[in-house]
PDBQT receptor file of N, H, CA, C and O in Angstrom, charges set to zero:
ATOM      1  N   UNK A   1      83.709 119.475  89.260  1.00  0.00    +0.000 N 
ATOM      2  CA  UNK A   1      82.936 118.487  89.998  1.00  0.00    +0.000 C 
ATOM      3  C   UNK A   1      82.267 117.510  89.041  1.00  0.00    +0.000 C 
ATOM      4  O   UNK A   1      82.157 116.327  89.364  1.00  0.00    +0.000 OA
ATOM      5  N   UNK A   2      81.833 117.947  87.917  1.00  0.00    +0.000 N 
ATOM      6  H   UNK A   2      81.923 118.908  87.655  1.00  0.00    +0.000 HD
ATOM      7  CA  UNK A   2      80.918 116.982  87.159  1.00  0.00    +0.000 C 
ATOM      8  C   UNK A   2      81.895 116.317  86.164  1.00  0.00    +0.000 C 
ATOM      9  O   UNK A   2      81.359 115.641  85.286  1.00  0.00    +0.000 OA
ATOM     10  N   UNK A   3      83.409 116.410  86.159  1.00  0.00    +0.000 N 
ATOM     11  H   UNK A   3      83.844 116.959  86.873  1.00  0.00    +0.000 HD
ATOM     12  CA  UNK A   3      84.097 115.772  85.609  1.00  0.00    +0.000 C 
ATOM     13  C   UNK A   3      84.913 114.840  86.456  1.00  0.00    +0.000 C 
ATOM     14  O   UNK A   3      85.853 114.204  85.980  1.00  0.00    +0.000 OA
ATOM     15  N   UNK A   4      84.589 114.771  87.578  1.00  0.00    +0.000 N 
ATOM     16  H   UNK A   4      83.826 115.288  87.965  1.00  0.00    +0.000 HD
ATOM     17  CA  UNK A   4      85.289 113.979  88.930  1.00  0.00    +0.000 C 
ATOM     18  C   UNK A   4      83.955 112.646  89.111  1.00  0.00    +0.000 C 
ATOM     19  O   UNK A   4      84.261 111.461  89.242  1.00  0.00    +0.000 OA
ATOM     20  N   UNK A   5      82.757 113.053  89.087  1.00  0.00    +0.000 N 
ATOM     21  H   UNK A   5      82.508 114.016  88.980  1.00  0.00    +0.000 HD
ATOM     22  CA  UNK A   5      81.473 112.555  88.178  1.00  0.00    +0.000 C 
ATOM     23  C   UNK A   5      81.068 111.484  87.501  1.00  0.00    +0.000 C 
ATOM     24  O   UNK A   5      80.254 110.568  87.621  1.00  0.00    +0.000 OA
ATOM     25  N   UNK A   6      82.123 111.985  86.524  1.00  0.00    +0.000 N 
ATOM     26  H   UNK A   6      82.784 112.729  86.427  1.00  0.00    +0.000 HD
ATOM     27  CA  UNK A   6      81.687 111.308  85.463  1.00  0.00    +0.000 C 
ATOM     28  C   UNK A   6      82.933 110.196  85.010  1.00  0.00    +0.000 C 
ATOM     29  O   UNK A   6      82.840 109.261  84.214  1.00  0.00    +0.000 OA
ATOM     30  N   UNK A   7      83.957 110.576  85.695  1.00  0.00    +0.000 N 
ATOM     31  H   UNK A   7      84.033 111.335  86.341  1.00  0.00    +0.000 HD
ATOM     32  CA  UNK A   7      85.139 109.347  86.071  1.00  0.00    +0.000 C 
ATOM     33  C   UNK A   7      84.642 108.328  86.608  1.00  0.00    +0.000 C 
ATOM     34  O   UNK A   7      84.584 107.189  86.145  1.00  0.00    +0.000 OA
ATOM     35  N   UNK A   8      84.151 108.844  87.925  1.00  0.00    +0.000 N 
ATOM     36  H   UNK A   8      84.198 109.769  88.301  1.00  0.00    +0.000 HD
ATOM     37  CA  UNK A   8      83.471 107.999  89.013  1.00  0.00    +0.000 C 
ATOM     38  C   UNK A   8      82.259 106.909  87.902  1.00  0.00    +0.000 C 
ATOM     39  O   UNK A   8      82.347 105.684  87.814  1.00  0.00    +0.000 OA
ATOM     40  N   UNK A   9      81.746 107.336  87.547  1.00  0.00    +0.000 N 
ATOM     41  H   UNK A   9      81.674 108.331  87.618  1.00  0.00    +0.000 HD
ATOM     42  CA  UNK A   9      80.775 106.816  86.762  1.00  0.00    +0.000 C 
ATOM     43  C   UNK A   9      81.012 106.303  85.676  1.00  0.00    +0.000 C 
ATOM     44  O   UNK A   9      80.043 105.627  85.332  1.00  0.00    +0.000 OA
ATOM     45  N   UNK A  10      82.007 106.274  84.783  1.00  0.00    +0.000 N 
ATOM     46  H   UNK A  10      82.794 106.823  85.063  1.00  0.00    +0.000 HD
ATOM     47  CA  UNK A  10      83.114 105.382  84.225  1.00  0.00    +0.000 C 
ATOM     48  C   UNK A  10      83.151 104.172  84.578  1.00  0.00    +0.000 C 
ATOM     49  O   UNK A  10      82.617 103.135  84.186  1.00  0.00    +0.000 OA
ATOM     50  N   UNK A  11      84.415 104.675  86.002  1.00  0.00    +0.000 N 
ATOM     51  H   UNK A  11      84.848 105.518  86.321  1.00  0.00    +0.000 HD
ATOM     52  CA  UNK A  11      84.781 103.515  86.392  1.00  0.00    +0.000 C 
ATOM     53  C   UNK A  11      84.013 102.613  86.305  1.00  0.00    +0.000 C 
ATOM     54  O   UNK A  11      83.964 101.644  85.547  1.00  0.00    +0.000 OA
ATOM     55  N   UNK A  12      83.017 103.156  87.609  1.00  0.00    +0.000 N 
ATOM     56  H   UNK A  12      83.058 103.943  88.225  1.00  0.00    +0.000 HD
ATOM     57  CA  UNK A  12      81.691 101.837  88.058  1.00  0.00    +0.000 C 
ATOM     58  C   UNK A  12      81.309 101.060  86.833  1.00  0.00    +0.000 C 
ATOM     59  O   UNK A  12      81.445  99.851  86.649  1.00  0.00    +0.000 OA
ATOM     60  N   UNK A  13      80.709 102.141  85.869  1.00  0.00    +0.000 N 
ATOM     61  H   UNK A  13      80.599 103.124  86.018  1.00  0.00    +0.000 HD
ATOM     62  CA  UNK A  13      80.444 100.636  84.610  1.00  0.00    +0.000 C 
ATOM     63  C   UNK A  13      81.490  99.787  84.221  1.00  0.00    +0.000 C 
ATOM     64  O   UNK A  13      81.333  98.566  84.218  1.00  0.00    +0.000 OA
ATOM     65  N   UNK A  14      82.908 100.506  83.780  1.00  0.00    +0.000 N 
ATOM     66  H   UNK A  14      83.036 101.498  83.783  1.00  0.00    +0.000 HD
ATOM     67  CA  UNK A  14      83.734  99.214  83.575  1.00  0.00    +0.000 C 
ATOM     68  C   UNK A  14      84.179  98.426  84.984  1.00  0.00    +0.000 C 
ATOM     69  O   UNK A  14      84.751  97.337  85.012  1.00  0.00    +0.000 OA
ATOM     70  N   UNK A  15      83.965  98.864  85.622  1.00  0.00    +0.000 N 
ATOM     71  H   UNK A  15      83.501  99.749  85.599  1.00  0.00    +0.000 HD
ATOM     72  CA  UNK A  15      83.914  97.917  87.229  1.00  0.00    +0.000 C 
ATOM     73  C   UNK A  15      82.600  96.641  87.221  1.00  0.00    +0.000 C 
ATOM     74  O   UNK A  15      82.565  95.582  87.849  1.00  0.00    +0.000 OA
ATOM     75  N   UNK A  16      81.858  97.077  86.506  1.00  0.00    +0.000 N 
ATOM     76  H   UNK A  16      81.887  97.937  85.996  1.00  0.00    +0.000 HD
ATOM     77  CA  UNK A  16      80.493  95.929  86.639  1.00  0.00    +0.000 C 
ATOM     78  C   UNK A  16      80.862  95.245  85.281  1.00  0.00    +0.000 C 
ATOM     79  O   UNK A  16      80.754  94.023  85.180  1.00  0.00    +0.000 OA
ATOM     80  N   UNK A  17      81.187  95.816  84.501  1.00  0.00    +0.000 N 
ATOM     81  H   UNK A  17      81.275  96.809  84.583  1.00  0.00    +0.000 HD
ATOM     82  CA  UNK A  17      81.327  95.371  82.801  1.00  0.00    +0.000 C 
ATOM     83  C   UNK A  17      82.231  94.151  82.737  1.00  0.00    +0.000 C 
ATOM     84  O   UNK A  17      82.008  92.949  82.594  1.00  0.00    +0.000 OA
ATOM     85  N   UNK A  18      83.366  94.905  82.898  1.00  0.00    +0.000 N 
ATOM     86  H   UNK A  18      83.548  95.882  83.014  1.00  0.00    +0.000 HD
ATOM     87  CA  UNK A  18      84.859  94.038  82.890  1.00  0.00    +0.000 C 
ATOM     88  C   UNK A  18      84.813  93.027  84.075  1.00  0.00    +0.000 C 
ATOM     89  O   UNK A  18      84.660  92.001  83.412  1.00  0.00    +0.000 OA
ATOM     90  N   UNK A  19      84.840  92.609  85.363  1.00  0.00    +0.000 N 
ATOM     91  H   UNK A  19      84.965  93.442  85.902  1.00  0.00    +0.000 HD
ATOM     92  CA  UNK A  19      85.073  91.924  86.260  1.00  0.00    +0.000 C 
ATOM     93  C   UNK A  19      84.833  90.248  85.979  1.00  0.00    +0.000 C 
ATOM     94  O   UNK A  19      83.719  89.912  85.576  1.00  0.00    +0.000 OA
ATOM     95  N   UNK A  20      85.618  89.461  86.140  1.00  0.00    +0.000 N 
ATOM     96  H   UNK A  20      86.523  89.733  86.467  1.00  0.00    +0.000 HD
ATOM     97  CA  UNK A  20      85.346  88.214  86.178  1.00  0.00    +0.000 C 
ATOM     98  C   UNK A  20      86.058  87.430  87.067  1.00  0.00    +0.000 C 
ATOM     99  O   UNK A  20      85.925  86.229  87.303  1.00  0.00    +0.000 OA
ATOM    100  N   UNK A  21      87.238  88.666  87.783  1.00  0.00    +0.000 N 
ATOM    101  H   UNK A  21      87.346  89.641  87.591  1.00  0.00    +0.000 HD
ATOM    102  CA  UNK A  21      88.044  87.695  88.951  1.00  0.00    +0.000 C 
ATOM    103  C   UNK A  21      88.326  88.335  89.523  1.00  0.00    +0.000 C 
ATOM    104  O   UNK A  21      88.011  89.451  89.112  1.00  0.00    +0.000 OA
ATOM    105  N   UNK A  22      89.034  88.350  90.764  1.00  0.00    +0.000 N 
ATOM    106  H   UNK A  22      89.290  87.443  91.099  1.00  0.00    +0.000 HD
ATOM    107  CA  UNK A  22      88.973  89.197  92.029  1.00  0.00    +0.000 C 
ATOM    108  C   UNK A  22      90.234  89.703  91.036  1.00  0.00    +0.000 C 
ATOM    109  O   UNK A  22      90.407  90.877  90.709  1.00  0.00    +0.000 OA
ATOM    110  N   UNK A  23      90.970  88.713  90.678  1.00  0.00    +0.000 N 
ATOM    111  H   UNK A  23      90.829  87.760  90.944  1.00  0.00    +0.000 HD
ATOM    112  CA  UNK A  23      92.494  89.696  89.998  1.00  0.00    +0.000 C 
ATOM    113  C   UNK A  23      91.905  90.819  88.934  1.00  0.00    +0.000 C 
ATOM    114  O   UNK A  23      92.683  91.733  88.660  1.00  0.00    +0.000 OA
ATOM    115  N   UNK A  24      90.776  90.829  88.395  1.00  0.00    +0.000 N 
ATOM    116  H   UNK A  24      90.144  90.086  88.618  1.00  0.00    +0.000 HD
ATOM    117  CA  UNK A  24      90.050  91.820  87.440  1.00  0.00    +0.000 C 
ATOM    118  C   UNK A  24      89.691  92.888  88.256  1.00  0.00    +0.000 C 
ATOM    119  O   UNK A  24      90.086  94.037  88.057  1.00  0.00    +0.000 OA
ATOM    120  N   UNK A  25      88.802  92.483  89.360  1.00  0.00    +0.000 N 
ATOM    121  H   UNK A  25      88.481  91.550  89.521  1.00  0.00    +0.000 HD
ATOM    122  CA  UNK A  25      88.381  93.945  90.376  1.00  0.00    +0.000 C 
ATOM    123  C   UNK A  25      89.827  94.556  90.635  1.00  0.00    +0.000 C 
ATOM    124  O   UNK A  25      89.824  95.733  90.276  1.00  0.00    +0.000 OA
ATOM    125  N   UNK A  26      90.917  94.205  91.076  1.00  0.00    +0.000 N 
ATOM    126  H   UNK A  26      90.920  93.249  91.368  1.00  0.00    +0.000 HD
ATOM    127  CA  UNK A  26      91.672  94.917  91.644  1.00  0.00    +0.000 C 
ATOM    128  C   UNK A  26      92.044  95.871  90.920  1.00  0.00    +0.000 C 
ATOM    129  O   UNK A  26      92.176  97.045  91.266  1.00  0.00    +0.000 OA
ATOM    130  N   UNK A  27      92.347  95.103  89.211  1.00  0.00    +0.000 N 
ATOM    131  H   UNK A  27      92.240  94.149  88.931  1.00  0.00    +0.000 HD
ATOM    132  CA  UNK A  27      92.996  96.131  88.068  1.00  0.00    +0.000 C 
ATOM    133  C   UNK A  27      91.872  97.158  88.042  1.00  0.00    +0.000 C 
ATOM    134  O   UNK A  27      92.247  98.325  88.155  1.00  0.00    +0.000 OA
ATOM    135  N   UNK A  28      90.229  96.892  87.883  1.00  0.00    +0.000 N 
ATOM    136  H   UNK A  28      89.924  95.944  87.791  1.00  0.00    +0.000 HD
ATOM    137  CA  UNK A  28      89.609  97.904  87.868  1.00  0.00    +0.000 C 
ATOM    138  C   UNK A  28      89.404  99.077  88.500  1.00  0.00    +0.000 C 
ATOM    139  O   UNK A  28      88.991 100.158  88.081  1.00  0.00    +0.000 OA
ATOM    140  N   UNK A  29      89.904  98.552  90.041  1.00  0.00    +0.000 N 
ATOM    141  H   UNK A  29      90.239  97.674  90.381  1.00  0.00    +0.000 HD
ATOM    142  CA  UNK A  29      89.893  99.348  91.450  1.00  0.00    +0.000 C 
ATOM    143  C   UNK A  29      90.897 100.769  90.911  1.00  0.00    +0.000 C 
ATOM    144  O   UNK A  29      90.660 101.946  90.641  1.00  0.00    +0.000 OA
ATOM    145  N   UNK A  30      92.103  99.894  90.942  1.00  0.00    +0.000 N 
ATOM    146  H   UNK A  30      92.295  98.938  91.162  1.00  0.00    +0.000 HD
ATOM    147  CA  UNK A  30      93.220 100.694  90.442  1.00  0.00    +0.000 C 
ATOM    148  C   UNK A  30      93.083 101.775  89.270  1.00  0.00    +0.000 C 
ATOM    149  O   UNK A  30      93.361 102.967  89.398  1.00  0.00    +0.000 OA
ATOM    150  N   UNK A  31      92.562 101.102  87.993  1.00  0.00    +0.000 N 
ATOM    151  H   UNK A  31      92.337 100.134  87.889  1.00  0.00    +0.000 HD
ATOM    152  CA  UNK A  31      92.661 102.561  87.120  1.00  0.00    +0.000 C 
ATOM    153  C   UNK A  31      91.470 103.539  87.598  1.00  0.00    +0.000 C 
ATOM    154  O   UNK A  31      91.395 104.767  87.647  1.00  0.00    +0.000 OA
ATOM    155  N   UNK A  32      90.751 102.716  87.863  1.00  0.00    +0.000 N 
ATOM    156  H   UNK A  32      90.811 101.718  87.823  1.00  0.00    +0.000 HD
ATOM    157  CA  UNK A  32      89.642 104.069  88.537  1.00  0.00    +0.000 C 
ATOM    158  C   UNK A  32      90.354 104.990  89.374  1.00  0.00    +0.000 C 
ATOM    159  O   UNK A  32      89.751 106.050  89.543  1.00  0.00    +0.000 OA
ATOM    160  N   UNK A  33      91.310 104.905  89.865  1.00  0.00    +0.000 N 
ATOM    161  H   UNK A  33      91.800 104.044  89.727  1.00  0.00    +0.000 HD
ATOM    162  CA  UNK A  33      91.889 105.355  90.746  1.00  0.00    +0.000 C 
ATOM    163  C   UNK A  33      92.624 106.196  90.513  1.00  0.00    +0.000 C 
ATOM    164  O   UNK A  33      92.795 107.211  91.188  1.00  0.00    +0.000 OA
ATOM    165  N   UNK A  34      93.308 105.817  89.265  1.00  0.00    +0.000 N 
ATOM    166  H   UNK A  34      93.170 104.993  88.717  1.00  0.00    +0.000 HD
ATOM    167  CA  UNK A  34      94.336 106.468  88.656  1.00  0.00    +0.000 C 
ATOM    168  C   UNK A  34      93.897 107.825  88.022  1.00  0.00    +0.000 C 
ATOM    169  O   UNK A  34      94.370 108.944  88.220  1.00  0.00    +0.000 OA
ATOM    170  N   UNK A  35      92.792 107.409  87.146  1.00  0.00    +0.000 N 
ATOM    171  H   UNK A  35      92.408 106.500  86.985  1.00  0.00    +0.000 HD
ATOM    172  CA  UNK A  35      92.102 108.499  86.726  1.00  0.00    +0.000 C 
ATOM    173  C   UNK A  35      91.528 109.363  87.428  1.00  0.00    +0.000 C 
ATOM    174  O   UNK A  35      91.435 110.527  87.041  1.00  0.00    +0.000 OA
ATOM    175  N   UNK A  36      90.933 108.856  88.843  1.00  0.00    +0.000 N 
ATOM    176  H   UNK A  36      91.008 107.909  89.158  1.00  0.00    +0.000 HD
ATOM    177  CA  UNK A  36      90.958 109.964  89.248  1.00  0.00    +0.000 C 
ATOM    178  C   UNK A  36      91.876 110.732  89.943  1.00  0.00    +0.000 C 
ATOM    179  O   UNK A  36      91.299 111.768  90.273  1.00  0.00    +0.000 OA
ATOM    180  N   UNK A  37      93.144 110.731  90.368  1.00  0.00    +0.000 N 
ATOM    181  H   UNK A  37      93.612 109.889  90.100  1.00  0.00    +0.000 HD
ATOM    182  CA  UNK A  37      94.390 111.371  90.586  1.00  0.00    +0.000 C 
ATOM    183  C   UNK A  37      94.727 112.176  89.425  1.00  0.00    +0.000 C 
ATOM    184  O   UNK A  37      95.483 113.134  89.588  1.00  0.00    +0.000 OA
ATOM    185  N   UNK A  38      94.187 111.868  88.091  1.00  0.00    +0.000 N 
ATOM    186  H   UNK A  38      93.572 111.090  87.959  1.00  0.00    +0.000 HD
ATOM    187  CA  UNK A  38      94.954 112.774  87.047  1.00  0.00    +0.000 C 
ATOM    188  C   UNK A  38      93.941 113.599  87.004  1.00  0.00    +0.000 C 
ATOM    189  O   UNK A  38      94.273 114.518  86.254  1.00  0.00    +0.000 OA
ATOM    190  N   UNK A  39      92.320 113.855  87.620  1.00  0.00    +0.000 N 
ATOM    191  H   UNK A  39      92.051 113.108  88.229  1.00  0.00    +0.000 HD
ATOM    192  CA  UNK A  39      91.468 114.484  87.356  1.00  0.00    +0.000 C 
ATOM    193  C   UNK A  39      92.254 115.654  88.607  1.00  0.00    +0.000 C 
ATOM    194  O   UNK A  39      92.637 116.791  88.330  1.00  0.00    +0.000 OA
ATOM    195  N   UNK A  40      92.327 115.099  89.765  1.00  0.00    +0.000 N 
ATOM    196  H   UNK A  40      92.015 114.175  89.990  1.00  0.00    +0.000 HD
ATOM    197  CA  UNK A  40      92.754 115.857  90.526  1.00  0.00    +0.000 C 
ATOM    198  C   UNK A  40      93.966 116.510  90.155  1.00  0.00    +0.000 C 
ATOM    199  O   UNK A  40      93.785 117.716  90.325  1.00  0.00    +0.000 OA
ATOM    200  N   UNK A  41      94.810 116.346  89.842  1.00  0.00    +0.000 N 
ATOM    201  H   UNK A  41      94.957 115.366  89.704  1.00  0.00    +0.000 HD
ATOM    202  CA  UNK A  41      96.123 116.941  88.944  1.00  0.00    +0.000 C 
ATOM    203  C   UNK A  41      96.122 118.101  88.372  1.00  0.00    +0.000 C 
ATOM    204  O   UNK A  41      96.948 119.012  88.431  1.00  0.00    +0.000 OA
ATOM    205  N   UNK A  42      95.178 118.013  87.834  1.00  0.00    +0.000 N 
ATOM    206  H   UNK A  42      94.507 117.273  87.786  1.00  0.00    +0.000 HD
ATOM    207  CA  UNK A  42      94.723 118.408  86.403  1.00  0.00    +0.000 C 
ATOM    208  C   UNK A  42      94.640 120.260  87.036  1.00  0.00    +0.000 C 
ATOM    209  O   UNK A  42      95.376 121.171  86.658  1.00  0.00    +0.000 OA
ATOM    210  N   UNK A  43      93.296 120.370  88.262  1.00  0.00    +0.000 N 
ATOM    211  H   UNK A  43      92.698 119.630  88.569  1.00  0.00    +0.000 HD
ATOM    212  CA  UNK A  43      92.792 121.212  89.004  1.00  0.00    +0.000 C 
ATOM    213  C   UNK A  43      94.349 121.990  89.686  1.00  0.00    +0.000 C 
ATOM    214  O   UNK A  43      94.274 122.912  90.498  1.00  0.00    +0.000 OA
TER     215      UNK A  43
């Protein structure tokens, strides 16, 4: 759980960090996403 967490909480900063165009949110949307599928994987 606290490594599903701390993805989540990743993301969000490079989600606020990185963004400068909607084409930027999407890529950010996405690897957040990704990572967390490999967290789930993983389990």
């Amino acid at each position: 759980m606290k490594s599903i967490l701390t993805v989540l909480s990743l993301g969000i900063f490079v989600f606020l960090a990185g963004c400068n165009t909607v084409k930027g949110v999407g890529q950010d949307i996405q690897k957040a996403g990704e990572k967390i599928e490999d967290v789930g994987k993983k389990k």
